[in-house]
C-alpha positions in Angstrom: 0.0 0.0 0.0 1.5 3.4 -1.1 2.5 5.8 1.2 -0.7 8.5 1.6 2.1 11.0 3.2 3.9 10.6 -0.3 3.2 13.4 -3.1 5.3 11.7 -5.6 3.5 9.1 -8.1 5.2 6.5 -9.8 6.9 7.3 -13.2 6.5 11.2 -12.6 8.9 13.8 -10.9 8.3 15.3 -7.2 7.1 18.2 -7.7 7.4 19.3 -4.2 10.9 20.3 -4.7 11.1 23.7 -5.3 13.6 23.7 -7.9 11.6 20.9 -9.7 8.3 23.0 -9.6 10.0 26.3 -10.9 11.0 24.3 -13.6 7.7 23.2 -14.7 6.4 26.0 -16.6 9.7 25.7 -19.2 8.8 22.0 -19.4 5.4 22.5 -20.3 6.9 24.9 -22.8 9.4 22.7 -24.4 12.1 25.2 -23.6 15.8 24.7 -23.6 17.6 25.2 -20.2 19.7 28.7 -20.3 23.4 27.3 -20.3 26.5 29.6 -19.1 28.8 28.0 -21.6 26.9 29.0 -25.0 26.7 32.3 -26.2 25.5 33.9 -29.5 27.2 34.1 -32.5 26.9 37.2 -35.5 24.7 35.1 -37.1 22.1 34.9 -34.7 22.4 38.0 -33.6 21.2 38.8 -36.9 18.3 36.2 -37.1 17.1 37.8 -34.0 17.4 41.4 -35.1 15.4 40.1 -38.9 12.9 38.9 -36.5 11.9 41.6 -34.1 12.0 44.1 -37.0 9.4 42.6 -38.9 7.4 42.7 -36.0 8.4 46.1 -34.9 7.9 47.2 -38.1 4.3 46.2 -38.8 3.6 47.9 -35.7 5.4 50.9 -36.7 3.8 51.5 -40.3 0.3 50.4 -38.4 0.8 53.2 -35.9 1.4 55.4 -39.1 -1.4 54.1 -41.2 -3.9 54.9 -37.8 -2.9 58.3 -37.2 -2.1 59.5 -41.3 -5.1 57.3 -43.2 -1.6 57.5 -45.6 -0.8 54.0 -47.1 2.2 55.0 -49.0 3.5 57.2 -46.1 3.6 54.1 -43.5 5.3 52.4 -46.4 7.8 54.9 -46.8 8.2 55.2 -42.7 8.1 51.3 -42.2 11.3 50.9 -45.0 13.7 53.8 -43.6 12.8 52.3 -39.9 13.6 49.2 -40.4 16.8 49.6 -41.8 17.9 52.1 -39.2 16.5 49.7 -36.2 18.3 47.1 -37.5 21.9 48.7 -37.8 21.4 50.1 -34.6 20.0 47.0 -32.9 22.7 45.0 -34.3 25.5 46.9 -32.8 23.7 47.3 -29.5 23.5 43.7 -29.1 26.9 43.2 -30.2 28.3 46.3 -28.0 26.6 44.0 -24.9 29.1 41.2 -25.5 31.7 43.9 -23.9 29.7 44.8 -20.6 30.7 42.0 -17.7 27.5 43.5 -15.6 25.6 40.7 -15.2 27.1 37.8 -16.7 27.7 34.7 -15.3 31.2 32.8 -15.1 31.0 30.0 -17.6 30.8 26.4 -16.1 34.9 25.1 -15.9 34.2 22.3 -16.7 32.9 23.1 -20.3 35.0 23.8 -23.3 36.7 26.9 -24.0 35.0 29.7 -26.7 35.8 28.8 -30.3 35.3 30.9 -33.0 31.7 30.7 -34.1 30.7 33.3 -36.6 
């Protein structure tokens, strides 16, 4: 006879640990684990800047569009905003590779930084 004292089922995790239940959400989500001995190469750094300017940039030329009524204006602000934003995102993501506030030590007993893009 089981254990009625015992919150943990058989097959499944105890989720009274707090760790364990802090972790659940990120599980449910199908996330990866942050790791301390990855970090992000140029190329991503450009994926991610493609990425949040499209979707900044829809919101900008709607934003235009609701206050103008101007099609061709939100147009013509979208396309010089989007290739400003994304010069100037680039290098602010890339100037934070410099700044040690915040960052973690990497875990010693990973491999050292190679050359990754």
């Amino acid at each position: 006879m089981a254990d009625a004292g015992n919150k943990r089922k058989a097959g499944t995790q105890d989720l009274t640990h707090p760790q364990l239940r802090a972790e659940q959400p990120r599980r449910a989500l199908n996330m990866a684990q942050p790791k301390t001995d990855s970090y992000d190469s140029h190329l991503r750094s450009v994926v991610k800047g493609l990425a949040w300017r499209c979707l900044a940039t829809l919101a900008t030329i709607s934003l235009v569009y609701a206050f103008t009524h101007k099609l061709a204006l939100s147009f013509e602000v979208g396309a010089v905003e989007v290739v400003l934003k994304l010069i100037l995102y680039y290098g602010h993501e890339r100037a934070w590779n410099y700044v040690t506030w915040g960052r973690l030590p990497r875990n010693p007993d990973t491999t050292t930084r190679e050359s990754h893009g």
